[in-house]
Structures are given as C-alpha cells and as structure tokens.
C-alpha angles and dihedrals in degrees: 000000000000114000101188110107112235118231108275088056090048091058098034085060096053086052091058105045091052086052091050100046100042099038103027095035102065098054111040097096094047100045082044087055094043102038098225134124119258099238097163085059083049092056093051091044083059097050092053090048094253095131091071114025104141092049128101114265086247096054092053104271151110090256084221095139125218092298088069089043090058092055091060094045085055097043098041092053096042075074115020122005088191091061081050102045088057102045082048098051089050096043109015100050107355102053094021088070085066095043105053092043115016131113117254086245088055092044090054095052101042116014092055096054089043104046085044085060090239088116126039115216131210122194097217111195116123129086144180093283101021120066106125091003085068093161092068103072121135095199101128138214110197120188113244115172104280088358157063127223119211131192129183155082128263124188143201092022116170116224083003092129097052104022115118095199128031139189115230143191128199144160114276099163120014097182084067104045130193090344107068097343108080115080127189109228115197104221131181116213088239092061112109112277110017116113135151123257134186117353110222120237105229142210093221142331077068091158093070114070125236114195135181106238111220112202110190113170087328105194104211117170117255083240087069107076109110124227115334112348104241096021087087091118095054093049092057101048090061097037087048070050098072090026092071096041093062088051100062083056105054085042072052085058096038093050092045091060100049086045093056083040096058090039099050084040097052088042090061105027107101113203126161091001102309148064114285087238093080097070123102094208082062101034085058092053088049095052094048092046088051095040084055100038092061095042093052089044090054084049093054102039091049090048094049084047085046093054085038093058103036109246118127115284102172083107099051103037092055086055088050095053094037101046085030095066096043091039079067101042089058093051101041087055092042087054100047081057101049081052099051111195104340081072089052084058118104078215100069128056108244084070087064090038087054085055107043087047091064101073097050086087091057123029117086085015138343124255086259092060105049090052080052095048080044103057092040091065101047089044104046101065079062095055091246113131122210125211132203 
C-alpha cells in the first residue's frame, strides 16, 4: 500500500496535534497529580467531533475511519496518555461494540449521542477471576419477562465511574460457556441496580478512572441485547480487535515522543566538555528507538488500511498492540537513561511517561495473550489448536 496520507489526513492530523498540545498538554501534571479525569479537555474534544472519529458522518461521527482514529490515538498519546486512555475507552472499545453489532435502532439511541460526545461509553467485561481468562466471568443475566436481570461485579473498568452508557457482558447459559452462552447487554448507568463501587489507585495514566461496576438486579430491556444472545463473546473479541490496534498507535505517539525527547536532551546535556550526543553509547539507543518507532508506525498504518478496507485484521492488530507496548517499554527506558537522573524527577515528565507505559502491556490483553492470539492465527489454517 501507499503509505502516504492523503490531504484530509494531513490536515486532520495537524488539527489534532494543535488540540492536543494546546488543550492536553496543560493539564497532564496536574490531573496526574490529582488523579481526576479532565473533563473540561473532554468537552472541547466533543465540540471538534473527537469523540467519535472512526464513526460514519450519520451516526454522529468524522467518518475518518479508523485510519484517522489511529492519527488521534497517536497524537493524543504523543502529550497525555490519560487523555487518550478515556476518549479510547469510550470510541475505540465502548462505543465501537455498538457499532460493530447493534441494531439501527440501537445505533440510533446510543452511538449518536456517543460519537457526538453527549454521552460518554464504557466496554465492561473483567472481574475479580477473569482477566485474560475473559470467558470465565459469573456475572449473570437471568430472563425476566421484558427484561433481564444481571448480577454481578466487574473490576478495573476504565470510564466506569462516569460513563452514561456501558457495554456488558454477562452469563446467559452456563451450561454453554464461552461458545453460545455470553450475551452483551447495552446498560445505561440510571437503570435499577447499577451502581459504582470502589475507584482504583493507580501507578500511572492517573488521569483516566478506573472504577469497580456493581450489578445488583440490574433490570436491562430485552431491547437491549446487542448484537446475537448468546454470540457476546464473539462481540467482544472484535470489538477487543479494534480496540489493540489503536493502541499500538497511541504506544506509536507515546515512542515518538520519547524519541524527539532523548534527541532534543542529548543534543543540550553537556558531560565531560561536549554535548551528550556525541556519544556512540547514546547514539546506539537513538538509532534502535528510531529503527522500532517506523516499523511500528508501517504495522499500524497497514493494519488501519487492513480494518478500512475490510480484510481481516485479528492477526495484525494484535502485533500492533503487542510490539507497540514494548516498543514503548524499550524507548521509555531508554529515555529515562538518556536523562539520567532528571528522568528519574518527579519533576520532570519521563518520570509520568515511565508510569503510564507500564499498563500497555497489560489493558484490552497481556503480552501473553496477544502471542497467543498470534499464533493462533498463523496455526489454525493448519488445523493445529493452541491452547493458553
């Protein structure tokens, strides 16, 4: 493929990148240091149509695909990856589960408001013994007339405390498992029984909120089963899909910077009569962050092109989100070095940055379980099954 980006992305990312910088950037010390959610950045993000980039135009949103996506993943994260964390939790996994299988009728009610940024979404999924064994959750979904009643507790949910409208998976059938007996349920926090629980204290991206999500009798409308009952396993996994490939490329914005960061820093600290940059041991950390960061950046931008054009993508977005975090990683520690002590400051940002890397290789699946995703794909056209 081409991977020029044609004009209206060129521009589209220029957009982004002054929005980011003049309305992300301030405030990412001080919502770090305060551990809230910067709700003010969020209301300005609605009013320029980021809260739903990837979406259609009639559903609310850019209709910049997930291209485009990708670009403010990148950009976002290039500044504040807690800004980032909360406009993906609501796009790229929270509203994208309704976009990808609701009804029009559910698409209407819930994806316009949420790609206009009058709602804000949630993708609600892990609990207390099933994190990347996702397909063990208890949380139950129990028939009642018109309704369905759920009850259960789901942990470490990212926008759960704020979020209007959540997607949630719960136990139909037990007697099927994973396969035919997991529905996603569409619930609004003002239905009866939902309520918040306990907020998490985190190492980094402090400026996102993770929240525990009580269900007790939750009464949700029978209408409210998105996409087949019985198929929600299969609706999380794509939509957990999109989910990792727009994390590579926010781990693409969050390298890059660190990488601009340890060039612009060697090029000013002074040590034994000249400019760090002269060194070779540096030199070397600068050519393999570089090396890394473009070809992460030709593996994102394919697999966005891959999901726009509508060719299977489960392969290459787990790569992205599994080479993109530790792509990070690498960079981020090679930044702190470069940095000597001043990146060890809490004054100083690559100490943040250190933090908020951390959990990129572990949000939306572990390391572990995108080789495993990986290898699947490559081994099951040969009959071969791999198990975890």
């Amino acid at each position: 493929m081409d991977f020029s980006f044609p004009k209206e992305y060129q521009l589209f990312r220029r957009m982004v990148r002054e929005f980011a910088e003049n309305e992300a950037r301030p405030l990412t010390k001080e919502i770090d240091e305060q551990d809230r959610v910067p709700f003010e950045t969020l209301e300005k993000a609605a009013k320029l149509g980021l809260l739903g980039v990837p979406f259609p135009q009639k559903y609310g949103g850019c209709g910049a695909g997930e291209m485009g996506y990708c670009i403010l993943m990148e950009e976002l994260n290039k500044v504040c990856p807690s800004t980032a964390t909360v406009i993906g939790a609501h796009t790229g996994i929270g509203a994208m589960a309704i976009y990808m299988d609701g009804t029009e009728e559910q698409k209407e009610k819930y994806l316009v408001p949420l790609a206009k940024g009058e709602k804000i979404g949630a993708f609600v999924l892990t609990e207390a013994d099933a994190g990347s064994d996702a397909a063990a959750i208890k949380t139950r979904a129990v028939r009642d007339g018109d309704y369905y009643v759920l009850n259960g507790t789901k942990t470490f949910n990212t926008n759960g405390g704020h979020a209007d409208i959540l997607s949630v998976m719960a136990v139909t059938d037990p007697s099927l498992g994973a396969r035919g007996g997991i529905t996603d349920f569409i619930v609004e926090k003002e239905f009866p029984g939902f309520r918040v629980g306990r907020e998490e204290n985190k190492m980094g991206i402090r400026g996102s909120q993770t929240a525990e999500i009580i269900l007790e009798d939750c009464r949700v409308p029978k209408e409210n089963v998105l996409g087949q009952f019985g198929a929600g396993f299969i609706t999380f996994m794509k939509t957990l899909d999109i989910g990792r490939l727009s994390l590579g490329a926010g781990c693409l914005g969050g390298a890059d910077a660190c990488l601009e960061a340890s060039i612009q820093w060697a090029k000013t600290r002074q040590q034994f009569g000249a400019p760090i940059a002269q060194k070779q041991s540096v030199h070397f950390m600068i050519a393999d962050m570089a090396t890394e960061i473009e070809a992460l950046r030709s593996l994102v931008y394919r697999t966005a092109w891959l999901v726009d054009t509508g060719q299977p993508f489960a392969k290459e977005a787990a790569m992205c989100k599994l080479y993109g975090s530790e792509v990070l990683h690498r960079c981020i520690d090679k930044t702190l070095q470069i940095h000597g002590a001043v990146g060890y400051s809490r004054d100083f940002w690559v100490e943040r940055a250190f933090r908020d890397q951390r959990i990129t290789e572990i949000f939306e699946g572990t390391s572990e379980i995108q080789r495993i995703v990986i290898a699947s794909q490559i081994f099951r056209p040969l009959g071969v099954r791999i198990r975890a």
